[in-house]
N, C-alpha and C positions, 0 to 999 in steps of 0.2 A: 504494500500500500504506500503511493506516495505522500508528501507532504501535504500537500493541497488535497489531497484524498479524505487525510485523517483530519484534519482542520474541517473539512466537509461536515464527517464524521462527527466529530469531537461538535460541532455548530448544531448539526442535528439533531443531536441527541440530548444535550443539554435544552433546546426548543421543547422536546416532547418532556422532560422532564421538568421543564417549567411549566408547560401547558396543563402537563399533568395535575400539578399542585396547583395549579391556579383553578383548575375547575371544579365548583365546589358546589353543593345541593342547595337549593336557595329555598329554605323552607315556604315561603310566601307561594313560587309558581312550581315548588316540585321538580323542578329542572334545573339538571347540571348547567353552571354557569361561569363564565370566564372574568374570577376578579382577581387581580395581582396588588389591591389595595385593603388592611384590615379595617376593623368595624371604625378602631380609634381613628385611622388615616383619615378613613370617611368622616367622621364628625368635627374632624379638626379643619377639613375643609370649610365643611358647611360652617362651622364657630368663622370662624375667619372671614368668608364672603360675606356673611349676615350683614356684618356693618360697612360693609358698602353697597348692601342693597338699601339700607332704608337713606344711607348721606345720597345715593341718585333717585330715592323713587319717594322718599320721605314713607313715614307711616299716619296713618289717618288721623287725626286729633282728635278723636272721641274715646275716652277712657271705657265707654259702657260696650259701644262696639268691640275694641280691642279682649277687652275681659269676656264676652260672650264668644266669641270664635277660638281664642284660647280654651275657655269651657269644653265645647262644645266638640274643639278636635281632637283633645285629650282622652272626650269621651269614644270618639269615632276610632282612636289611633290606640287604643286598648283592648278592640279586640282585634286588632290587627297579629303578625306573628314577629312582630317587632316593638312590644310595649313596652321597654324597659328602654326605651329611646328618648334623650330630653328635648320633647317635641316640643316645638314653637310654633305658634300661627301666629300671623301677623296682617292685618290688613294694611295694604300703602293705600294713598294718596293719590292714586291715578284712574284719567278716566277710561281708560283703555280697557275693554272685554278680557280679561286673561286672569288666570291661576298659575300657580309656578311652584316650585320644590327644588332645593338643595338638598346635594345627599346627608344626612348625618337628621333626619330629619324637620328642618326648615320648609313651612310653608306659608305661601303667602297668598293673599286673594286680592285684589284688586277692586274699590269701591266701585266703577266701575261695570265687574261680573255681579255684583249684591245687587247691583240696581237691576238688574233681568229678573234673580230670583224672585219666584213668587210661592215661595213654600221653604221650611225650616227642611226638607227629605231634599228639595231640589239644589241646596246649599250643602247638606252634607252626601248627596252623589259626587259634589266636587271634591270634597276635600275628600273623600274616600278614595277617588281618581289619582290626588297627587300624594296621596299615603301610599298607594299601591305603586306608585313610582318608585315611593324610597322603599318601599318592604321588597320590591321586586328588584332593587338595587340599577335600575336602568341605567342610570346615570353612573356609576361606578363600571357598571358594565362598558359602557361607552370611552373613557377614561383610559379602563384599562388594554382597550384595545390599541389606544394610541399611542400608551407608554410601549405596547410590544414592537408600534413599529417605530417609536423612535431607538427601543434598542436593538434595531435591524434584524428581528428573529425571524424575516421572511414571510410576514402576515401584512405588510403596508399594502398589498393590496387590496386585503378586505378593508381599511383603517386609513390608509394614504387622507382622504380630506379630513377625517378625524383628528389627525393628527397632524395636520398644519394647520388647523382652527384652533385646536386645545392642546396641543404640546407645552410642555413647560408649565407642571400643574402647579406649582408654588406660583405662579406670576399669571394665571389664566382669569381668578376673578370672575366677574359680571357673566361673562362668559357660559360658565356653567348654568347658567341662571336660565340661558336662552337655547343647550342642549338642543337639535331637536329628532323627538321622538320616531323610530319608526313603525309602521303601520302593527307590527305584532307586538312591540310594546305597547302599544293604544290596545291593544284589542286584550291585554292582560292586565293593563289599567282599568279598562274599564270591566273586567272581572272581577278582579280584585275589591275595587270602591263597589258594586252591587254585593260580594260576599261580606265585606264590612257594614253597610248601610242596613243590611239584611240582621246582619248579628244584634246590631245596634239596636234594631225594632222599628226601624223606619220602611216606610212603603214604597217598594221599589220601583212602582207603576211613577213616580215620579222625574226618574233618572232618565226615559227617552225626551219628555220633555225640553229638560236642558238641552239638550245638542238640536233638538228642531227648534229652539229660540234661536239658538247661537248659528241654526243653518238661515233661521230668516234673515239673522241680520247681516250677515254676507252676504247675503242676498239683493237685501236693501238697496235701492241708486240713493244718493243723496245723504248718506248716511257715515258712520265715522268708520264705512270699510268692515274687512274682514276680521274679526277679533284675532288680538294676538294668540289665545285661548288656542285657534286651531291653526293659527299658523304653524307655532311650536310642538304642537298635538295633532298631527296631520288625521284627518278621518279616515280609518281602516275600511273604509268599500261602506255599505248602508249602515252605519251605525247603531241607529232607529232600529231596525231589523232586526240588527244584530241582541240590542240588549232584549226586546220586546220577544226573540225566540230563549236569550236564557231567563229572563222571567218566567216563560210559558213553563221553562222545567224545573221551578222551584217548589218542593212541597205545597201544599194552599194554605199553610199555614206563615208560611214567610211571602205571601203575593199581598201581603196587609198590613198596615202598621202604622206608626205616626203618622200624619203630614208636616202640621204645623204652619199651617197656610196662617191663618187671623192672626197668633204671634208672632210671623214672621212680616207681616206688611203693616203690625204696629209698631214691629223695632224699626222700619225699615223708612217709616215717619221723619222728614229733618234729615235723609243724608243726602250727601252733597253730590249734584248730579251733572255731567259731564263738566269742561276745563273750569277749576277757579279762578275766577278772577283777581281774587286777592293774590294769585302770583303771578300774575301776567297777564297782560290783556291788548290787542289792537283795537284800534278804531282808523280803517284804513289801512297804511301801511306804518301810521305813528302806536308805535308799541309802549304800554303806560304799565310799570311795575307799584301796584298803591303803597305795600308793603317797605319796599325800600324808596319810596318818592322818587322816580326818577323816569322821565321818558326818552323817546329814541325814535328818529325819521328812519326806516329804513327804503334803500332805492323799491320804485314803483316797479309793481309787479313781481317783486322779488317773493320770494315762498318762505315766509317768516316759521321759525322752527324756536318754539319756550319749550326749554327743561329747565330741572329745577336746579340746576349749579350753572346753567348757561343760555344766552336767545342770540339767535343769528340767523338771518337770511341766506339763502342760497338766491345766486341769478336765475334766471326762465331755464337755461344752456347747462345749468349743476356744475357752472365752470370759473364762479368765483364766489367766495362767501363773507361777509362780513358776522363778525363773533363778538359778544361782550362776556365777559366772565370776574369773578371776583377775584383778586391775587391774595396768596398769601402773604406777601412783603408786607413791611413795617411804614412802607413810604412810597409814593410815587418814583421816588428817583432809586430806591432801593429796586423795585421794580423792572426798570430801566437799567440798570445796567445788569443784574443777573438776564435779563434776555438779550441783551448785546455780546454779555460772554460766551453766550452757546457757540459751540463750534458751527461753520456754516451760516453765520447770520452777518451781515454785511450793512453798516447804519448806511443809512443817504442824508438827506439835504432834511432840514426844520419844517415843519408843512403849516406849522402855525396853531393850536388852539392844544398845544401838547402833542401834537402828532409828527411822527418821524418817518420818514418812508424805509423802505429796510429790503434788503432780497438777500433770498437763501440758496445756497448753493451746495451740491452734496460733496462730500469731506472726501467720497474716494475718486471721482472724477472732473471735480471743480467746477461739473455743469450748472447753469445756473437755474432751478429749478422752481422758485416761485417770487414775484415782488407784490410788497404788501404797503402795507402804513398799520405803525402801531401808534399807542397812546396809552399814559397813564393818568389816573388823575385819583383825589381823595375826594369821595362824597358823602358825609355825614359821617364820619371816623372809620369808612372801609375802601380802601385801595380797588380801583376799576381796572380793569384789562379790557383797552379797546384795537380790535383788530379787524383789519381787510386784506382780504390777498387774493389772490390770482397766479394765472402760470404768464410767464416773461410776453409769451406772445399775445394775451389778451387782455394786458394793462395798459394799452391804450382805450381800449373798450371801455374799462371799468373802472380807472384810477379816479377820476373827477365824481362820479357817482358815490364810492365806495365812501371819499374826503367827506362829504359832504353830509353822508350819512351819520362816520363817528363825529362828524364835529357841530352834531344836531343834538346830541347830549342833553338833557335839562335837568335843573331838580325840580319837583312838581310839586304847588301848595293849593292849586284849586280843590277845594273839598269833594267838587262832583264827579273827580275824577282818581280821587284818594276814596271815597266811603260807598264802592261797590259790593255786591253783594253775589255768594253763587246762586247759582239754579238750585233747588230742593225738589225731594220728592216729599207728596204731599195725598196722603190717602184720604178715600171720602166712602163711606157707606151709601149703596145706592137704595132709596127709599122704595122704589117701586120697580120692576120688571121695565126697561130699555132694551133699543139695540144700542149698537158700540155707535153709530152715529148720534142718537142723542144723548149719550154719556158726552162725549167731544163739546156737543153744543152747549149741553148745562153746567158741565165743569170745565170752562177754559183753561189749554194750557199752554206752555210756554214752548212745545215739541209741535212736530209736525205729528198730524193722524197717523200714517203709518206705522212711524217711529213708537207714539202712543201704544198701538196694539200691540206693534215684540215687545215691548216693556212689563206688557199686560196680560203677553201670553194667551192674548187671543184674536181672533180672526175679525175682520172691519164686519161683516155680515152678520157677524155673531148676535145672539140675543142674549142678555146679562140677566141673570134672576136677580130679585131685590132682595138685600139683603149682604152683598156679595160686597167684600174691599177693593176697589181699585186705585190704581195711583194713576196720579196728574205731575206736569211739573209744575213750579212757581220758582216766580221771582225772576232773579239774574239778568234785571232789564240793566244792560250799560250806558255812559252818556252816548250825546251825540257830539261833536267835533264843533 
């Protein structure tokens, strides 16, 4: 045997003996499973990302909400076959359709997905869904495929994208958060959360529900799009079908159970329904933050983009963006020269209102790769970061636009434009038998019709018996200009 024979050898064999040990019986789906990370690994990840999900996504400010879904998952995630896991739920701050799960058990619901629910069963088929995530270790599953092929053991190509999106798990972050699932992971999630829901005493006829709201509102033209919910959770072929045949084969003693519909659309009273304005808000393309007093012209027709550490425009072309962000530095000028010493960053000429024009250049072939205009400034005792950039060849296009933007900056003391308010959901007992159109007429809301009935969970044709809860929006009227 030659050298490169036994090296062959000696490679392969070491592989099947890693593989070996790595596959291990996953009590949750009964199937051998490929994890090269232990239980602690897995929860030290999840400890560690936690708090950069809630510094990007914030968590919701209501202490009654936080403490019921905490309750609530605890109760769901015990008769799971991983209870002895220091599980966290956490509602964020965003309006965005989606639920999420880090491994070590972290999960998180999005106020957002609450606002669809219309049942205490239809809330806990979710959380069931991203329990069976972490019991089913998917996400570690996924990980570990791509530690295999960063350490070249001949598997990159089941893993190869895997693992140039999530290599380098110490420094991967956020990351993990947005995984996505595929179709037979979904389809053992969504087992898993009906075997949990079912243990739990809730009625499972509730759980197709959820996914045919979440299929309406994809559905939706004019609406806020696909939920991230199934972007991340792509749907395994008919879902609906799917779970509504394994209901058909559960005992009939588990086809009944809670719902929790009327307590769920009284807690459900007061929360806060799509973007707040108390952090961010346009009128136009002039972007008003009430919270920190401050507004901002961005170029016309530009496609204004608020998070919560950052708001920036992108051009029509996604080929030049203008960014405000908060700096850590102690000073404007402290500011100002820790971004001057980066390698690659080259100052230009004063542009006038604290702004400096600047191009970057990459270190290993001195190309010159982007020219901007930056800007610092103090406003109300916190350091700003203003920035425009573009690529060398389309600053002519965009330099004058970009100036003109950062250097539109204000601090704002008009009250009408500081003492906004969000959208609410707002429930009403209907006193007498309606269809959905005269509920629309007698209780005005702040939503379009459509959008009304997926909230509502029911059909525009529909006929409402009296008696029944439904919810409206209110509020969230902004100024005008």
């Amino acid at each position: 045997m030659s050298r490169q024979q036994r090296v062959k050898w000696t490679r392969a064999a070491a592989t099947s003996l890693l593989l070996i040990a790595a596959c291990t019986m996953n009590p949750a789906t009964g199937e051998r499973q490929l994890t090269l990370m232990s239980e602690a690994q897995e929860i030290q990840i999840g400890r560690q990302t936690h708090p950069e999900v809630l510094a990007s996504f914030g968590a919701y400010d209501d202490p009654e909400w936080q403490s019921y879904i905490q309750e609530l998952g605890e109760r769901i995630a015990a008769t799971s076959e991983r209870p002895n896991l220091d599980w966290t739920f956490t509602v964020l701050d965003d309006p965005v359709v989606n639920a999420m799960a880090l491994p070590g058990g972290y999960i998180y619901v999005n106020r957002g997905i609450l606002a669809h629910f219309n049942s205490e069963a239809e809330l806990v088929s979710v959380l069931g869904h991203e329990i069976g995530h972490v019991t089913a270790r998917h996400s570690v599953e996924q990980m570990s495929r791509a530690q295999l092929a960063q350490l070249g053991l001949g598997v990159a190509a089941i893993a190869s994208e895997e693992f140039r999106q999530f290599a380098g798990l110490a420094s991967q972050g956020l990351g993990i958060l947005f995984l996505k699932f595929g179709r037979d992971d979904e389809n053992q999630s969504d087992e898993l959360g009906l075997r949990y829901m079912t243990r739990a005493g809730y009625d499972p006829s509730e759980m197709p529900k959820v996914f045919s709201t979440l299929d309406r509102v994809s559905g939706a033209h004019g609406m806020r799009g696909t939920p991230e919910w199934m972007s991340t959770h792509p749907n395994p072929g008919n879902r609906v079908k799917n779970i509504d045949a394994r209901i058909g084969k559960l005992p009939p003693e588990l086809r009944q159970g809670t719902v929790g519909r009327e307590s769920y659309m009284q807690r459900i009273e007061g929360l806060i329904y799509d973007d707040d304005p108390r952090q961010g808000y346009t009128i136009g393309q002039t972007y008003f933050h009430p919270e920190l007093a401050f507004k901002l012209d961005f170029p016309d027709e530009w496609r204004v983009i608020n998070q919560r550490q950052a708001v920036g425009a992108l051009s029509p072309n996604r080929d030049a963006a203008v960014v405000l962000t908060l700096s850590d530095k102690e000073s404007p000028r402290a500011a100002f020269e820790a971004f001057f010493s980066q390698q690659g960053v080259q100052r230009g000429s004063n542009e006038g209102r604290n702004l400096y024009s600047f191009s970057a250049y990459d270190p290993q072939t001195g190309a010159n790769t982007a020219n901007g205009l930056i800007g610092f400034l103090n406003h109300d005792g916190q350091v700003y970061q203003l920035m425009g950039y573009t690529a060398p060849e389309t600053w002519s296009t965009y330099g004058s636009s970009m100036k003109r933007s950062l250097a539109s900056f204000q601090k704002v003391t008009q009250q009408r434009y500081l003492n906004v308010e969000p959208k609410r959901i707002d429930t009403v007992k209907l006193e007498q038998t309606m269809t959905f159109a005269e509920f629309a007429k007698r209780y005005p809301s702040n939503a379009e019709v459509p959008e009304l009935a997926i909230i509502n969970g029911v059909n525009q044709d529909q006929l409402l018996e009296a008696g029944r809860l439904m919810k409206r929006i209110v509020g969230g009227q902004l100024p005008t200009k």
